[in-house]
C-alpha positions in Angstrom: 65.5 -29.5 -7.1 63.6 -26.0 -7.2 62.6 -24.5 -4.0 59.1 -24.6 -2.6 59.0 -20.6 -2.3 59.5 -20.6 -5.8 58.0 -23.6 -7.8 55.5 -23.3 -10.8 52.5 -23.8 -8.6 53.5 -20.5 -6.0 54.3 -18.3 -8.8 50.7 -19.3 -10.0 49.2 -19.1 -6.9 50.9 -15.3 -6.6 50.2 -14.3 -9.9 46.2 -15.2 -9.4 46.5 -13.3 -5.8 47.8 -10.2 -8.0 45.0 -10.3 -10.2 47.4 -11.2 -13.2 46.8 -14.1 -15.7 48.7 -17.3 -14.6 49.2 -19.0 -18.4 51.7 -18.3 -20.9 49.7 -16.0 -23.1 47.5 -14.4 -20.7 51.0 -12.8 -18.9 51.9 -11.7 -22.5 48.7 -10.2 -23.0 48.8 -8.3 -19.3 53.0 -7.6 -20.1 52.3 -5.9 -23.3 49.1 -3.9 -21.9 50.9 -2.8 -18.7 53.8 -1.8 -21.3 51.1 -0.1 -23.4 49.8 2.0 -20.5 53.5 3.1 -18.9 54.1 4.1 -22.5 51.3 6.1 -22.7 51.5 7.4 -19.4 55.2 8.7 -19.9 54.6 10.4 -23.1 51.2 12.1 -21.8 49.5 10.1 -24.2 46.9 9.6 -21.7 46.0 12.9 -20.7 45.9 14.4 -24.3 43.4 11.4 -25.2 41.2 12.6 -22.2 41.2 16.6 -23.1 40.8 15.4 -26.8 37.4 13.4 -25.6 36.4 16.5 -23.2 36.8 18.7 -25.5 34.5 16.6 -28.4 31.7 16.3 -26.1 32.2 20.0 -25.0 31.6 21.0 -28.7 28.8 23.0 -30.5 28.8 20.0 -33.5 27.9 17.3 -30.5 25.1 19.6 -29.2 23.7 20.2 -32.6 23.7 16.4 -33.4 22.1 15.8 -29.8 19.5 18.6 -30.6 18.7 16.7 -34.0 18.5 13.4 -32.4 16.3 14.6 -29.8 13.8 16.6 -32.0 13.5 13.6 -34.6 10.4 11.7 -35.2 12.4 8.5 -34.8 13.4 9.8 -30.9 9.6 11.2 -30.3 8.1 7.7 -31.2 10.3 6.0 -29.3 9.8 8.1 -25.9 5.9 7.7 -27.1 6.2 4.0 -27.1 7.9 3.8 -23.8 5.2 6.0 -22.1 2.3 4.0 -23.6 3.8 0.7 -22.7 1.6 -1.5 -20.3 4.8 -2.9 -18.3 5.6 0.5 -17.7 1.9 1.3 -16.4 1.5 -1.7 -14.4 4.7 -1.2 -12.5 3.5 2.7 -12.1 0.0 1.5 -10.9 1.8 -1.2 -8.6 3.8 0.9 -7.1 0.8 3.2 -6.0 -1.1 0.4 -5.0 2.1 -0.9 -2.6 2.7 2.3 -1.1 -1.3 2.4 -0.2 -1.4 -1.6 0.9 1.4 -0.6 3.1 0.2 2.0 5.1 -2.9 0.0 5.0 -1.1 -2.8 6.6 0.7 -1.0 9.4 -2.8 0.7 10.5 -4.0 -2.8 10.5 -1.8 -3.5 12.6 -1.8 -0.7 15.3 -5.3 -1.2 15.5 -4.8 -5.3 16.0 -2.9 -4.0 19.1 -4.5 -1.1 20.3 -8.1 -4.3 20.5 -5.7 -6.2 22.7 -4.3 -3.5 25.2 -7.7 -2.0 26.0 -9.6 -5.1 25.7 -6.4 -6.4 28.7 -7.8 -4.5 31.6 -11.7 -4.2 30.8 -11.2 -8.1 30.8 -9.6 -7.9 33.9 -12.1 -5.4 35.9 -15.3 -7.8 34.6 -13.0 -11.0 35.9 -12.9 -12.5 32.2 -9.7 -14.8 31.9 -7.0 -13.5 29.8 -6.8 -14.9 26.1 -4.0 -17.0 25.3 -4.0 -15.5 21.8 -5.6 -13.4 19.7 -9.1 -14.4 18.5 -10.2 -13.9 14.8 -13.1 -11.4 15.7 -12.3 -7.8 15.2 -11.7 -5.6 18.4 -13.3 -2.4 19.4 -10.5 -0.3 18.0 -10.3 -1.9 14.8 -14.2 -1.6 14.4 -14.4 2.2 15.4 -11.5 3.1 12.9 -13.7 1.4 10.1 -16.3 3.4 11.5 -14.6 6.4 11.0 -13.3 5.7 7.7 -16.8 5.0 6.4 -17.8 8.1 7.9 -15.1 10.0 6.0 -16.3 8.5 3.0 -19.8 9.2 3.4 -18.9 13.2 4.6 -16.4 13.5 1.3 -19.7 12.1 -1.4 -22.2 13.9 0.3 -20.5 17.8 1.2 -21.3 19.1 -1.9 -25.0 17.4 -1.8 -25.3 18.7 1.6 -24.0 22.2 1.2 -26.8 22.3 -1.6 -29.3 20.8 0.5 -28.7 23.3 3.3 -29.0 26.1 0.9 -32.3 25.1 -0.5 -33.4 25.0 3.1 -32.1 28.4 4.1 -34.5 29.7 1.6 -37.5 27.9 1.8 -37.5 27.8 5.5 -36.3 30.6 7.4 -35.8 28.8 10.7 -32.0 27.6 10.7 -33.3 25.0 13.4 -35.6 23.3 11.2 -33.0 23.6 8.1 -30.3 21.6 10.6 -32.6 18.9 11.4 -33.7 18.4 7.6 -30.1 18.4 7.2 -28.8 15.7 9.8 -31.7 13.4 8.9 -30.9 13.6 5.2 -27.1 12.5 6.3 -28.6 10.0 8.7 -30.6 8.7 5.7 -28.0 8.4 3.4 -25.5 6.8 6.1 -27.8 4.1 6.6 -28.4 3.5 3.2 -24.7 3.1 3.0 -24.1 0.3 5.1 -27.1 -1.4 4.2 -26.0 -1.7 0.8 -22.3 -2.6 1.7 -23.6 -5.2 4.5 -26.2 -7.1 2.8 -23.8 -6.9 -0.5 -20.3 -8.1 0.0 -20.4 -7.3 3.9 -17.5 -5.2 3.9 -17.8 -1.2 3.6 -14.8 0.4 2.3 -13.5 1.6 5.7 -13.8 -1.8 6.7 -12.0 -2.6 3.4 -9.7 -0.6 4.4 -8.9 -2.1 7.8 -8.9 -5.7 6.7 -12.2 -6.7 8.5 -15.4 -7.7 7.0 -19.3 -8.8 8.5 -20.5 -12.3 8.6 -23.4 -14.1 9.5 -22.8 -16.9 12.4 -25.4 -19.4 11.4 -25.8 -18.1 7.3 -23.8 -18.3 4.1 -24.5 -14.2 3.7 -25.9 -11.6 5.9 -28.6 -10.5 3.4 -31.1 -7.5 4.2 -33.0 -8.1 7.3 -29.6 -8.9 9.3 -28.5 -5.7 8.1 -31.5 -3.6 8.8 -31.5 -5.5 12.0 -27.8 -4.8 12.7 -27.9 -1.1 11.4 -31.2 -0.9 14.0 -29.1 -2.2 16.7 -26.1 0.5 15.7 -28.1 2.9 15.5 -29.3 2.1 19.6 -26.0 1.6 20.8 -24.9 5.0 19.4 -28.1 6.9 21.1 -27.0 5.1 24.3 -23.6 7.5 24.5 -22.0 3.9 23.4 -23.2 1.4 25.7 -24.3 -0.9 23.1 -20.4 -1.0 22.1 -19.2 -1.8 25.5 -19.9 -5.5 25.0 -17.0 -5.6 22.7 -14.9 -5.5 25.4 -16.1 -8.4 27.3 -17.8 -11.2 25.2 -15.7 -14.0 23.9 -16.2 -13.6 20.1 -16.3 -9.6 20.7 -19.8 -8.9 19.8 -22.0 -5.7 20.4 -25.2 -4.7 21.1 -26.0 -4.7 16.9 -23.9 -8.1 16.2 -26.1 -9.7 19.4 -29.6 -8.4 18.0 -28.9 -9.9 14.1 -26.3 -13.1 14.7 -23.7 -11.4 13.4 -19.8 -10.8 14.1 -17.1 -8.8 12.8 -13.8 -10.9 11.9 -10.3 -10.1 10.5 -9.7 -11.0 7.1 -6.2 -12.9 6.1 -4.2 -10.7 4.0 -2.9 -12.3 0.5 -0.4 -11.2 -1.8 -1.9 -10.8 -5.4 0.8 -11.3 -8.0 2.4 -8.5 -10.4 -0.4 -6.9 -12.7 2.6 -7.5 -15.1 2.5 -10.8 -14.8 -0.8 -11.6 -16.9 0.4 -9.0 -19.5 -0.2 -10.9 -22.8 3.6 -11.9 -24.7 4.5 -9.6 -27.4 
């Protein structure tokens, strides 16, 4: 009776441990190719086949016939085709777009915070309870970096209208007084205008955009013009008050100003959604 130690099923079991075949012509095959490369090895076989290969690629008839290949019209068209494809595009333009959403997301995200830590102790001073969780309305931080974003926006389109503006000013009127008011009530002018549009269209501005927070009407389907004249009325009060009409922000339940109070409006977060791969509704080819 064979031993255990050394039985058909150990030597299979050690020869699959190994990494070697465990049937009959599998260890022929792995015998004869370990022959083969000892063979090899002993004559210097190897080592000649590897300067032999060094030394092909090393020569002037390979660079020539990689010159050719890359100076043909076949090669040109095909790096053409690549650059025009549209899954190579889309997954360009995603990319962008992911890098941007992201940084989007995290400054959504500080902001989210930053409303709940100064929101804590105003609360706490005007003897408000503490909320149990965060409510849907947008906080003063998130609001006032929307602010400024819009305010970014407006100062990039208008600098060049501006600068022009100012100069047509410093020659028709020689007072530099009168040229700075004409100035600021042009920008004041064309900052309303701004959110008038954005409000009463889509009621998101692009800073808003931005910070994942949009306008809505409590008791409408859309804010329309007169809430936004009203609102952009009651913005503009709050900001010739040094910011008092913000401060209610801080206190009221659904975080509403002085402008949300005077048109029946708030300011809420919006739900971010993942939009699927531009790729994706690339037409088959």
């Amino acid at each position: 009776m064979a031993d255990e130690t050394t039985s058909p099923e150990s030597l299979a079991d050690t020869a699959r441990q190994n990494g070697r075949p465990d049937t009959l012509p599998g260890r022929l095959i792995d015998s004869g190719a370990r022959g083969a490369s000892w063979v090899a090895g002993t004559a210097g076989l190897d080592r000649a086949v590897e300067r032999a290969v060094v030394e092909a690629l090393d020569s002037e008839t390979v660079d020539r016939i990689w010159a050719r290949m890359l100076a043909s019209d076949e090669t040109q068209r095909l790096i053409e085709r690549i650059a025009e494809a549209p899954e190579l595009r889309a997954a360009i333009a995603s990319q962008s777009v992911g890098v941007f959403e992201d940084l989007a997301q995290q400054a959504r995200g500080v902001a989210r915070r930053l409303d709940g830590a100064i929101e804590r102790p105003a609360r706490f001073v005007g003897r408000r309870p503490r909320r149990a969780e965060a409510p849907v309305q947008a906080g003063f931080v998130s609001r006032l970096m929307g602010l400024v974003l819009d305010a970014a926006i407006l100062n990039l389109f208008f600098l060049v209208a501006s600068a022009l503006i100012a100069f047509v000013a410093a020659l028709l009127i020689p007072e530099d007084s009168i040229g700075i008011a004409i100035g600021a009530g042009m920008w004041a002018f064309a900052a309303g205008l701004y959110l008038l549009v954005f409000w009463a269209g889509s009621g998101q501005t692009p800073g808003m955009r931005l910070m994942g927070i949009r306008l809505r009407a409590r008791r409408a389907p859309e804010v329309g013009a007169a809430r936004a004249l009203c609102r952009l009325l009651g913005l503009g009060i709050s900001i010739l008050t040094l910011g008092i009409g913000f401060l209610p922000i801080l206190f009221t339940r659904r975080r509403v100003g002085l402008a949300d109070l005077m048109a029946d409006t708030e300011v809420v977060h919006v739900p971010s959604v993942a939009g699927a791969a531009p790729w994706s509704e690339l037409p088959a080819q």
